[in-house]
ZAMARGU-4260 file (C-alpha; in steps of 0.2 Angstrom, whole numbers, plus 5000, padded with zeros to 4 digits):
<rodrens>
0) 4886/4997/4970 | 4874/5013/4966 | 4880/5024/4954 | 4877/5044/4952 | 4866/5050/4939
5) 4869/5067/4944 | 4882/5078/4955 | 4877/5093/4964 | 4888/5106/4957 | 4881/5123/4962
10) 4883/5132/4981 | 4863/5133/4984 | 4863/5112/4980 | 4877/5108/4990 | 4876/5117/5004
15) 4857/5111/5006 | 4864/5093/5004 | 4876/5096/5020 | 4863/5106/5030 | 4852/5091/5030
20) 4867/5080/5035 | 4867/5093/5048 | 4849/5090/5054 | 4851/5070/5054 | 4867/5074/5065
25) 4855/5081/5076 | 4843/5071/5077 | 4858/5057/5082 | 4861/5066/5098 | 4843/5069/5103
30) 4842/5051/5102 | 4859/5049/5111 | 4854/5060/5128 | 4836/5050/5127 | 4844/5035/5131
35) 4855/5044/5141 | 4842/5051/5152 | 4836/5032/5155 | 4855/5021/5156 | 4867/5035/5161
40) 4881/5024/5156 | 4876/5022/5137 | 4893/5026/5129 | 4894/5038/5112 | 4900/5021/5101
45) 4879/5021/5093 | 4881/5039/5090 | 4899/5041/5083 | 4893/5026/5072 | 4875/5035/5067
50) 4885/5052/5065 | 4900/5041/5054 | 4887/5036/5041 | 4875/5050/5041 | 4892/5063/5036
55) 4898/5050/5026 | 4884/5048/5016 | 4881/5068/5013 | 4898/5070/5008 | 4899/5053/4993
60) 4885/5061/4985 | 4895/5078/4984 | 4911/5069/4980 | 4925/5083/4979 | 4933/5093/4991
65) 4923/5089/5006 | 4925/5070/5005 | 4944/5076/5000 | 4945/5082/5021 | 4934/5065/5028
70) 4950/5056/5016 | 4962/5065/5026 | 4955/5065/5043 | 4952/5045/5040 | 4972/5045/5038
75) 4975/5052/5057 | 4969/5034/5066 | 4971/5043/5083 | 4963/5058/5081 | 4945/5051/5078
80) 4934/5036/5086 | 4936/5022/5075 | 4919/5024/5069 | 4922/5040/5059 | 4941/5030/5053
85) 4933/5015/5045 | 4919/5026/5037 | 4930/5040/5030 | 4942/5027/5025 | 4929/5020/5012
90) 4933/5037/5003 | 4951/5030/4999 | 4946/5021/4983 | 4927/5015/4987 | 4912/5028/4983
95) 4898/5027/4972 | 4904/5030/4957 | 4895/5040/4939 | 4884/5030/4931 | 4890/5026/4911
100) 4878/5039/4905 | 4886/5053/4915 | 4901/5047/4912 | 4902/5048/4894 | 4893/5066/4893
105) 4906/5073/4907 | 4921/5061/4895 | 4913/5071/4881 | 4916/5089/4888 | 4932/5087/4894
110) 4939/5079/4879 | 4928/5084/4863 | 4925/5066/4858 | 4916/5050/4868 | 4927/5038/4876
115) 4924/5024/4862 | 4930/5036/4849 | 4948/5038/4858 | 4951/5021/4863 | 4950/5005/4856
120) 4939/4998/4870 | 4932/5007/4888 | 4923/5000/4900 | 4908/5009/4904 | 4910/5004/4924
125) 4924/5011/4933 | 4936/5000/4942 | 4938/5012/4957 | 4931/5028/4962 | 4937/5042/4976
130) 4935/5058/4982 | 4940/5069/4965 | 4940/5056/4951 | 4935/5039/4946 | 4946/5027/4935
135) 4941/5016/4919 | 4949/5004/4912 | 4952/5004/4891 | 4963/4998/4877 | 4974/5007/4865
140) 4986/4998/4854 | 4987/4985/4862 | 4991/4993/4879 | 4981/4991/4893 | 4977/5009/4901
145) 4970/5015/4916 | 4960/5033/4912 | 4955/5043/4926 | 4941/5055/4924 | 4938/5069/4935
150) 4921/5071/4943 | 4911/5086/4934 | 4911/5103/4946 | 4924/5098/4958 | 4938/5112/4953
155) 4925/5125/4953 | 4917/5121/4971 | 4932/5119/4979 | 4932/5135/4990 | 4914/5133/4991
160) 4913/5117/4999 | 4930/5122/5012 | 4920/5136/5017 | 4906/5124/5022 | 4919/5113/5029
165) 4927/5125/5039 | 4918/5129/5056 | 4918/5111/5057 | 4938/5110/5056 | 4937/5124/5070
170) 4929/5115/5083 | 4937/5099/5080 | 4955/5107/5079 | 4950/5123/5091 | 4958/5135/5081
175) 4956/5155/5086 | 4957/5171/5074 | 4962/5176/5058 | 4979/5166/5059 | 4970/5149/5054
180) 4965/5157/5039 | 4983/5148/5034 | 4979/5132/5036 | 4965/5133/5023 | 4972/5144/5011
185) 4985/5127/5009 | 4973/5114/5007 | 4962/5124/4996 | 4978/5127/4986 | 4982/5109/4988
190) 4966/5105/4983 | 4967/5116/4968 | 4984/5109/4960 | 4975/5091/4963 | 4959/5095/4950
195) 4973/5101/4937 | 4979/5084/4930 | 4990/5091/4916 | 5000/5098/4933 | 4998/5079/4941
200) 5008/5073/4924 | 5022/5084/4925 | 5023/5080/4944 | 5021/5062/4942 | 5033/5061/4928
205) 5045/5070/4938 | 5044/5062/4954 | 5044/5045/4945 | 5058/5048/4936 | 5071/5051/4950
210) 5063/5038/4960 | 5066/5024/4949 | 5084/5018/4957 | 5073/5012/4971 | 5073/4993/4973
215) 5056/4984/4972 | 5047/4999/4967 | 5037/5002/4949 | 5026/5015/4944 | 5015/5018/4929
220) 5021/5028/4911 | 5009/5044/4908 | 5003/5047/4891 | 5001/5067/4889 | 4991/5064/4869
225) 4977/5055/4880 | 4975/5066/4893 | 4970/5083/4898 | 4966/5097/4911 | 4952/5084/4918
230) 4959/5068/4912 | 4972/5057/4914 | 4978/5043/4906 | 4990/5030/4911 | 4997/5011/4912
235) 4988/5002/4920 | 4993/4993/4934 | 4990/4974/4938 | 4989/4970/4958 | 4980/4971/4974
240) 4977/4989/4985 | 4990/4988/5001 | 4975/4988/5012 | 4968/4972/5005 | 4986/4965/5004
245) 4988/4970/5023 | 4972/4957/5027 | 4982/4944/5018 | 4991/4931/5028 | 5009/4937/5020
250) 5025/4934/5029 | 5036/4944/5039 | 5049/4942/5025 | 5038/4951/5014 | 5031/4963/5026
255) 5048/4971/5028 | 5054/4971/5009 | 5036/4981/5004 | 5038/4990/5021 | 5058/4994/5016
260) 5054/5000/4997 | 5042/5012/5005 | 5051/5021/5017 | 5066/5023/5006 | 5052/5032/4993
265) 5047/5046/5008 | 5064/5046/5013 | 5074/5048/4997 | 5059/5062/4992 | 5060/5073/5007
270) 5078/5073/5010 | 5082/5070/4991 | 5071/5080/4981 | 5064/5092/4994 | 5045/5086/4989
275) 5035/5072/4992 | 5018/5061/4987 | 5009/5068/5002 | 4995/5057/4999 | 4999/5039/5008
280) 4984/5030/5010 | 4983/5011/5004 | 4972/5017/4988 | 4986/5025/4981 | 5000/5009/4982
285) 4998/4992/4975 | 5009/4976/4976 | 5011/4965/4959 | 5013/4945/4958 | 5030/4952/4957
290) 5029/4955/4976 | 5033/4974/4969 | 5028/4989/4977 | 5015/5002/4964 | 5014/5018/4967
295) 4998/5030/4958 | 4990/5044/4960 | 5001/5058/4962 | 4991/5073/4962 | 4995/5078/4980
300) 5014/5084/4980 | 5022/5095/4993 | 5036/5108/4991 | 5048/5107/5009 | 5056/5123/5008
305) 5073/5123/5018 | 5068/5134/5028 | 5055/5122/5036 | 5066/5107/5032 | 5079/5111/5041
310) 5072/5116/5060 | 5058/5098/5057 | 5072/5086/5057 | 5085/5094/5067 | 5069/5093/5079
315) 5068/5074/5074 | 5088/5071/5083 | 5087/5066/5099 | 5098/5076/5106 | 5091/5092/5101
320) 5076/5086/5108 | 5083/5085/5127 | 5091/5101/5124 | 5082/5116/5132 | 5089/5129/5123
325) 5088/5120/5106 | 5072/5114/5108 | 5064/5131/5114 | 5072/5140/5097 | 5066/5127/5084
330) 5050/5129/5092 | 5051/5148/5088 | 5057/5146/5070 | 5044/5131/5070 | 5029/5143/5074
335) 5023/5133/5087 | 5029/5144/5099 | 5024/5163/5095 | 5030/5180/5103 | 5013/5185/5110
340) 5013/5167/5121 | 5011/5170/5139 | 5021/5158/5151 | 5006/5148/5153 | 5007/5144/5135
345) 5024/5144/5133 | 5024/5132/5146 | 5011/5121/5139 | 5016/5120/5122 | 5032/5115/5126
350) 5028/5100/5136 | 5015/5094/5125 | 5027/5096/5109 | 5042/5089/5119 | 5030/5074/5123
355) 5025/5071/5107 | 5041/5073/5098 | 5050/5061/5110 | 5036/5050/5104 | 5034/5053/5087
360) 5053/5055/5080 | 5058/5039/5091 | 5060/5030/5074 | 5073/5040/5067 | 5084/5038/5083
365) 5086/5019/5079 | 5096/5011/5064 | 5081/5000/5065 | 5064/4999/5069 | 5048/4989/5070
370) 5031/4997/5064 | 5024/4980/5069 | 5029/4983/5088 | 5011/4986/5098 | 5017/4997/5113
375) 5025/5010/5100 | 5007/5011/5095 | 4998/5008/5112 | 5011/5026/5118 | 5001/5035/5101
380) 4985/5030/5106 | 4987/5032/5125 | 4996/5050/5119 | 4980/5055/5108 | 4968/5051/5121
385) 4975/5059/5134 | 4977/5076/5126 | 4959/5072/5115 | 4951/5070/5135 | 4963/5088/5143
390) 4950/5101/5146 | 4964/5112/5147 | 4971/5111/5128 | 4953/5118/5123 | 4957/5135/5132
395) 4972/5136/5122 | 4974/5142/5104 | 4974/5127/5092 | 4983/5138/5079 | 5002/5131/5082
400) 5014/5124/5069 | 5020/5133/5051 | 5007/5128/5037 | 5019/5114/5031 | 5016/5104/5047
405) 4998/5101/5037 | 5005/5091/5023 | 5023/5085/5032 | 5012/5078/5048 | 4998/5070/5034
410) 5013/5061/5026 | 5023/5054/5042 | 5003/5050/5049 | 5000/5040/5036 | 5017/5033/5030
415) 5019/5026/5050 | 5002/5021/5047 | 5005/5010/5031 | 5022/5001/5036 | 5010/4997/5052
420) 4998/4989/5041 | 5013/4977/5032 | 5021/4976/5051 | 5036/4979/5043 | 5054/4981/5050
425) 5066/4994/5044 | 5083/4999/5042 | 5080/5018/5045 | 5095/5025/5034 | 5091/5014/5019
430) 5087/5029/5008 | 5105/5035/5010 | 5111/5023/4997 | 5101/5032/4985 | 5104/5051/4987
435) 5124/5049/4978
</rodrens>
């Protein structure tokens, strides 16, 4: 793969490397309505894929904050064409990484000493490399260590590049007025908390530490002398990314345990320890020989006040959902419902959320369920197209949900997502074992 011998790091250089995204972008749809003028049934499948690689390509090179959001939205499978999913996705774990020149100078700064001075052997090639940070492999003592390395500029650019990022997000979610002003402020303070490693340690050591008495599940030890603000420096961890697991030809047996382990993690997090690895992707979990479950990588953590917790799952019980009157008052303490609605709204937002909740919270009113079963996931995509395709959801204000819903929804989205991926069955109060 090509590496980077250089980043942009000021607001003039990246801003300019997006505004010629911008112009390749619209050069795809003038090439789009030519052939449309000639075969008015050419579909948008050339252009979504033109338009995929085109942003995608603009963003690696910026690494950071802006291919942080194409991470995200690559999590929400029914929300995008697949184009955009598979494209985004690669920014998981599979970018262009620094090239070993720039990784020693930037190694340099952050620590005061080059990498071969620290550790008894580095690789000079990284192993995999992501939105904010690439990872090397080393020695030390004997120990075989994983040593992530932050990508130079990304903390200081982040407001930066979300102001670049925004109108985007405004057209594509169809918010209105200063009230989505929320939404950013928490992933740019998300965003923030992820590009200060020494917090990623203390969370990581904490979240790790109560999570052990899960069955099947392992995580890696921190080492606080060999890290800092920009570095981190861990275990390294021998086995295969879930995604590259879920193309295997494993069995259903299997499926299930990996698919069990992870659901008790979420579960026994959320309704445990009121805060959870809001980061699921499959570059973030791996599976050992052991047929163990691995978990990495946990800058993103998010705090679930009670007084969000408690309306979002007494919205997840059934019978709160077909009761008119309970319904309407978790949707006000929600924020999705908002005193200035008119009926209109009121009316709208309450059959759209009382159509997606049915839908989405069907797992927790079973004492089992299959993530394998396709018509649970043909109802989400038949749902996501339907509302994608509603011109009259565009009239309405797309500013609806407390600015927890971000974080919580990313988390179910791509927790459902994953135990998809592994097929896998579950018992749906597991965790509970746990909680005593």
């Amino acid at each position: 793969m090509k590496t980077l011998d250089k980043i942009p790091t000021g607001k003039i250089e990246r801003a300019s490397k997006l505004v010629k995204t911008g112009v390749k972008i619209g050069g795809n749809y003038a090439k789009y309505y030519s052939k449309k003028l000639i075969n008015s049934e050419t579909s948008k499948d050339e252009l979504n894929e033109d338009n995929a690689e085109d942003i995608y390509d603009g963003l690696k090179s910026l690494k950071g904050s802006a291919l942080k959001v194409a991470q995200m939205l690559s999590m929400e499978k029914n929300l995008l064409p697949n184009a955009y999913v598979e494209k985004f996705s690669l920014s998981q774990f599979s970018v262009p990484p620094l090239s070993a020149p720039l990784v020693r100078k930037t190694f340099k700064n952050y620590q005061g000493e080059f990498p071969e001075d620290v550790f008894d052997t580095f690789e000079k090639n990284s192993i995999n490399a992501a939105s904010i940070g690439q990872v090397h492999k080393a020695t030390k003592d004997g120990k075989e260590l994983a040593v992530k390395i932050q990508y130079p500029g990304v903390a200081q650019s982040i407001s930066s590049d979300l102001a670049l990022v925004r109108p985007i997000a405004i057209r594509m979610f169809n918010l209105k007025g200063k009230d989505s002003d929320k939404y950013f402020r928490e992933v740019e303070d998300k965003l923030i908390e992820e590009t200060n490693y020494l917090l990623e340690i203390k969370q990581s050591k904490e979240i790790t530490g109560a999570c052990g008495v899960i069955k099947g599940l392992r995580f890696p030890e921190y080492y606080e002398n060999l890290s800092s603000e920009r570095i981190i420096t861990m275990d390294w961890m021998a086995g295969v990314h879930l995604s590259e697991f879920a193309k295997t030809d494993f069995s259903q047996e299997l499926g299930n345990k990996l698919g069990q382990t992870l659901w008790d993690f979420y579960m026994y997090q959320i309704h445990g320890l009121k805060k959870v690895h809001a980061d699921p992707h499959p570059g973030n979990f791996l599976i050992n020989e052991q047929e163990e479950l691995i978990a990495i990588d946990f800058g993103c953590i998010k705090e679930v006040p009670d007084s969000f917790y408690v309306p979002y799952f007494e919205l997840a019980k059934k019978e709160n959902i077909s009761n008119d009157k309970i319904f309407m008052e978790k949707l006000y303490e929600l924020e999705i419902l908002i005193p200035s609605d008119s009926k209109e709204d009121i009316k709208f937002f309450t059959t759209l959320f009382h159509e997606m909740l049915s839908l989405f919270t069907s797992p927790f009113h079973e004492e089992t369920f299959d993530f394998g079963n396709g018509d649970f996931w043909n109802k989400i995509a038949a749902l996501s197209e339907h509302y994608a395709s509603d011109k009259e959801i565009r009239k309405m204000n797309g500013n609806r949900g407390s600015k927890h819903f971000l974080y919580m929804n990313r988390t179910f989205f791509g927790l459902y997502n994953l135990l998809h991926d592994l097929k896998a069955n579950i018992k749906v109060n597991s965790f509970k074992q746990y909680l005593s």
